[in-house]
N, C-alpha and C positions, 0 to 999 in steps of 0.2 A: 504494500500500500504506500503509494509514494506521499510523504509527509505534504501538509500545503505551504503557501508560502505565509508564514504568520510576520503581522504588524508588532507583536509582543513578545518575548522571549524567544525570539529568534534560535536562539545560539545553546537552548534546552536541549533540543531533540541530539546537536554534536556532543552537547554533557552528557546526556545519558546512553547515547551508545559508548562513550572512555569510561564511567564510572557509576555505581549504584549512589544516586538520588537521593537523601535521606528526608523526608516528610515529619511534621511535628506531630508530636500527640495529642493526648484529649486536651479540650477545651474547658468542659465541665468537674473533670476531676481536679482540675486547678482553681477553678469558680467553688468550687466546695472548700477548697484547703481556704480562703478567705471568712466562713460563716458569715456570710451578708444578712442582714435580716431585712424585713422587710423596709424599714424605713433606708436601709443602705441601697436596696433597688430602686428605690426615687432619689439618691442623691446624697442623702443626707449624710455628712463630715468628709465631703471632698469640695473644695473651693479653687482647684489645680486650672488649669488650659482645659477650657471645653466641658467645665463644669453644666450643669444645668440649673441649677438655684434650686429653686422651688418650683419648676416646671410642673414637677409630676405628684406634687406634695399630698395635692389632695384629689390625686387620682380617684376615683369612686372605685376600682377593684383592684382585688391584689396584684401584685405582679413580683413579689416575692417568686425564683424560679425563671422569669423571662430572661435567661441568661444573653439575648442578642440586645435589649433593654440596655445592657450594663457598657454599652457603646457608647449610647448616648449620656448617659447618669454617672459612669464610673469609668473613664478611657484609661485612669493610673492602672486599674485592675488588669483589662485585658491588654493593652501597652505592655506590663508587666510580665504578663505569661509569655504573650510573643518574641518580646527579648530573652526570656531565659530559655526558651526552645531555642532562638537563633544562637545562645552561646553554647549550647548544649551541640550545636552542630546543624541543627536543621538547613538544609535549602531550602527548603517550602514551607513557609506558611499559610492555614488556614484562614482566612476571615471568619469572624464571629457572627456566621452568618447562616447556619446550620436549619435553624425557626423561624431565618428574616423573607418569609414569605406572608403577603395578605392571607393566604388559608390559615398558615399556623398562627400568625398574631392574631385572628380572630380568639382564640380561645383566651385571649389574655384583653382583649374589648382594644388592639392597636394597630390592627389590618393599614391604617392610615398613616403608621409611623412606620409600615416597611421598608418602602421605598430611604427615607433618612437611616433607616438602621443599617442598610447596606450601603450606602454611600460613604457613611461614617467610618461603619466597619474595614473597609475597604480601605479608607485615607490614614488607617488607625494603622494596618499591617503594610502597607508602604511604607509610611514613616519608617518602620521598625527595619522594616528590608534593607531600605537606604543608610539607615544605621550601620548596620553591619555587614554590606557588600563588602566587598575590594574586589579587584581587578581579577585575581583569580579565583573569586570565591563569590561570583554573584549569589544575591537570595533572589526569592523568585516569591510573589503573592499570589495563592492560588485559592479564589473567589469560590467560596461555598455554597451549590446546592443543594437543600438538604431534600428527603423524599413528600414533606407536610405531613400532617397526623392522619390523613385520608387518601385512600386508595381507589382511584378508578378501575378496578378490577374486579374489586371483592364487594358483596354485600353485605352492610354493616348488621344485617337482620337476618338472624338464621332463619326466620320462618318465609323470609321474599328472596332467594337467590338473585332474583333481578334487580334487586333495588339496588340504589347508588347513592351517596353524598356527595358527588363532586363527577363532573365531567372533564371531557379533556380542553376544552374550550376555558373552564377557569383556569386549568392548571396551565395551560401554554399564557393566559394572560397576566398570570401572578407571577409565571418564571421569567416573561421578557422584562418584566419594572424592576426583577431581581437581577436579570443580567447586566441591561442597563445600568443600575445602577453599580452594582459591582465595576463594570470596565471603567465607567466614568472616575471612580473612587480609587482606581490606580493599579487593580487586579492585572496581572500578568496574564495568569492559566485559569480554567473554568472547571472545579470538580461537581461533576454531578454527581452526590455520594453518597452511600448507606441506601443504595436502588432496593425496595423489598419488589415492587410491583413496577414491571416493565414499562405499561402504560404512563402510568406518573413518569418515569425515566423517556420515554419517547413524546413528554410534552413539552419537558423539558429542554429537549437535543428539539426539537421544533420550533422553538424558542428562541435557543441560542442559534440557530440557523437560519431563525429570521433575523433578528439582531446584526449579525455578522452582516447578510445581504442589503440591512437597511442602512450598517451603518459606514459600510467600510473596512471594519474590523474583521481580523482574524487570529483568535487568540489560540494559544495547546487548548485542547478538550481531553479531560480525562475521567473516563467513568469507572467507576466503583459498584460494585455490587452485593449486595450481603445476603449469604445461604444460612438460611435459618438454621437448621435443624439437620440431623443426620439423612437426614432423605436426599440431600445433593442440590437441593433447590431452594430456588428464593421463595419469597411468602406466594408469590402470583402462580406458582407452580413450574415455572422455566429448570428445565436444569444449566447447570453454570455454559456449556456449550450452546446450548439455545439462546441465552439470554445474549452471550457471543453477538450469534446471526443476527439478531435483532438491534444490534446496535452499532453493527460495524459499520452502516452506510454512512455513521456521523465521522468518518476519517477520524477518531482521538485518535489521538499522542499513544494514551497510552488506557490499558483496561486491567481491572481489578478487581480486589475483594478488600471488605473492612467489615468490623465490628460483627457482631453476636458471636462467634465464636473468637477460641485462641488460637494461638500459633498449630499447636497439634493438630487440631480438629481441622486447623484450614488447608491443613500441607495437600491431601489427594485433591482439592478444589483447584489449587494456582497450579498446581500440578497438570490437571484439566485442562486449565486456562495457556501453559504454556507451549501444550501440544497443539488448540485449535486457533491459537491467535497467534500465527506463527510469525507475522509480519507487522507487530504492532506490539509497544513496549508493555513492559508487566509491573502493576503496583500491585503492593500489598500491606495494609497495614491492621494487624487482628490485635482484639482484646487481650489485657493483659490475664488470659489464662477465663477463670471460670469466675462466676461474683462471689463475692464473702464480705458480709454486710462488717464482718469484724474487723478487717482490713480497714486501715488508713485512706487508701485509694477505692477502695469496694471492690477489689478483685484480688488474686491469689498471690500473683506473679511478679516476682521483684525483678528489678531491672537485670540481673546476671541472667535468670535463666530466659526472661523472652528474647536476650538479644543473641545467648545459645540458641534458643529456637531458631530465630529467623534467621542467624547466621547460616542454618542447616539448605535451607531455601536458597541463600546465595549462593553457595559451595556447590549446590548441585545444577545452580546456574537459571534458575527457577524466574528471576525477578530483575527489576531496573530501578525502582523505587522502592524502599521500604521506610514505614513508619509506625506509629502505635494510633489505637481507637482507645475503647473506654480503659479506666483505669492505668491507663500507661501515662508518666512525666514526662519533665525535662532530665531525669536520672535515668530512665528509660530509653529515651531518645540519643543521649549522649553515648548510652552503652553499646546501642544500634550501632553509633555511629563510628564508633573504635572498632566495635566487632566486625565489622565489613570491611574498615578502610581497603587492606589489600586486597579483595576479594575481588577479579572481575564480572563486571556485567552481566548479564543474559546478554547473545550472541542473538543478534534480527539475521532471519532465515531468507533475508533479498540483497542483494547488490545495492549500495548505498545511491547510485546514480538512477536507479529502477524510477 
């Protein structure tokens, strides 16, 4: 699949065929180590750059929990995670933009404060990028689609198979004010991430391919997908090869798996992944292990043995990107990111000039 020519991060696709990529980890397991309460999600005892006052004081509903909120109300906080990911080694960071869809902020009464939380979000992990570039070490912002709490696939009522909450028409309109706003905001790359349900993932890539034709732009795309459970499949029923076909017309960069499972559980999956996407780089970035509410992070897996894991993945040539989902740090990430140094690549199966 011959790469396209991107406006953005050009010079990605010659990184990642010389070296394995390292991606940052969780967002929200870092937003925990803080204990915000709720008056800290409106604002309150930060008076820094980009503060909001009293904006959201007397919000009428909670929004304790609306971690993409914490962009606008708290920028030291997520500023803060994204630098110590970046020192920890990361090339790529996330935007805090995982929930910044009108679908998902509806649950929290701020569908109207999307479009700003990703614009924000966006100008918040540039900043940080541009902190910590140098010359041979660019970072790279890679703009967060997250899947919304609703599926165009499944019926939310066991007793109506047919029923829906959401068609593809919202989701392609809630994903273009999310793209837009992201590339405006200083995003490099565009992850469509944590796919359970295909359909939501192709309103997406809909989206962002109208986007691109409307605006000029053409940034890396890279999709991620996450296999529930031991059946080999995402929530919509795909198995990881299928979900492949169904998404490879969008040319990404590169294609993947993230979260609900650990490193172990995922290994036959990217494994999968690496025999039918033969021409198209491989990310992967799984939970730190199994949950364990008793756990500091809420999962099992300290930084030594997931980045044994994944290092297992790069040895045998499996991956181009590796990073951590839930429960994994910046200790995590950094451990990634030693544990691979000399390790090369996954090797693309076409002629570089193809």
């Amino acid at each position: 699949m011959k790469t396209p020519a991107y406006t953005r991060a050009a010079q990605l696709p010659d990184i990642l065929a010389q070296r394995i990529v390292i991606l940052d980890g969780a967002m929200g397991t870092m937003i925990q180590r803080f204990k915000l309460g709720e008056a800290q999600y409106r604002g309150e005892g930060y008076s820094g750059p980009g503060a909001a006052g009293e904006r959201f004081k007397d919000f009428a509903y909670d929004v304790k929990g609306n971690n993409e909120l914490l962009s606008l109300t708290r920028p030291d906080v997520i500023t803060d995670i994204h630098e110590r990911y970046l020192a920890a080694g990361a090339d790529l960071i996330e935007t805090n933009t995982f929930g910044a869809t009108t679908i998902a902020q509806e649950d929290y009464h701020m569908a109207d404060l999307a479009r700003e939380m990703n614009l924000r979000s966006a100008q918040l992990a540039r900043a940080a990028c541009d902190k910590y570039s140098t010359p041979d070490k660019p970072r790279f912002v890679a703009g967060a689609l997250g899947p919304t709490p609703k599926t165009a696939s499944i019926s939310p009522d066991v007793n109506d198979p047919g029923a829906r909450n959401i068609d593809f028409e919202q989701l392609r309109a809630a994903y273009y004010e999310q793209t837009e706003a992201l590339v405006e905001g200083g995003s490099d790359v565009l992850l469509v991430e944590t796919i359970f349900d295909t359909l939501n993932a192709k309103a997406a890539l809909f989206a962002i391919d109208e986007y691109f034709e409307n605006s000029g732009q053409r940034l890396p795309l890279i999709i991620s997908g996450t296999v529930t459970d031991a059946s080999g499949r995402i929530l919509s029923g795909q198995t990881v090869t299928a979900f492949w076909h169904s998404v490879r017309h969008s040319r990404p960069l590169a294609i993947g798996l993230n979260c609900a499972l650990g490193a172990t559980l995922m290994r036959p999956y990217i494994q999968e992944l690496n025999r039918v996407a033969e021409d198209t780089f491989i990310s992967c970035y799984p939970n730190a292990g199994l949950p364990n509410p008793m756990s500091d992070t809420g999962f099992d897996e300290t930084p030594e043995i997931t980045s044994r894991l994944v290092h297992e993945f790069a040895a045998e040539g499996l991956v181009n990107i590796l990073g951590g989902c839930c429960g994994t740090t910046p200790d995590h990430i950094g451990a990634i990111a030693k544990a691979v140094a000399d390790v090369p690549t996954r090797k693309m199966f076409y002629p570089a000039e193809a």
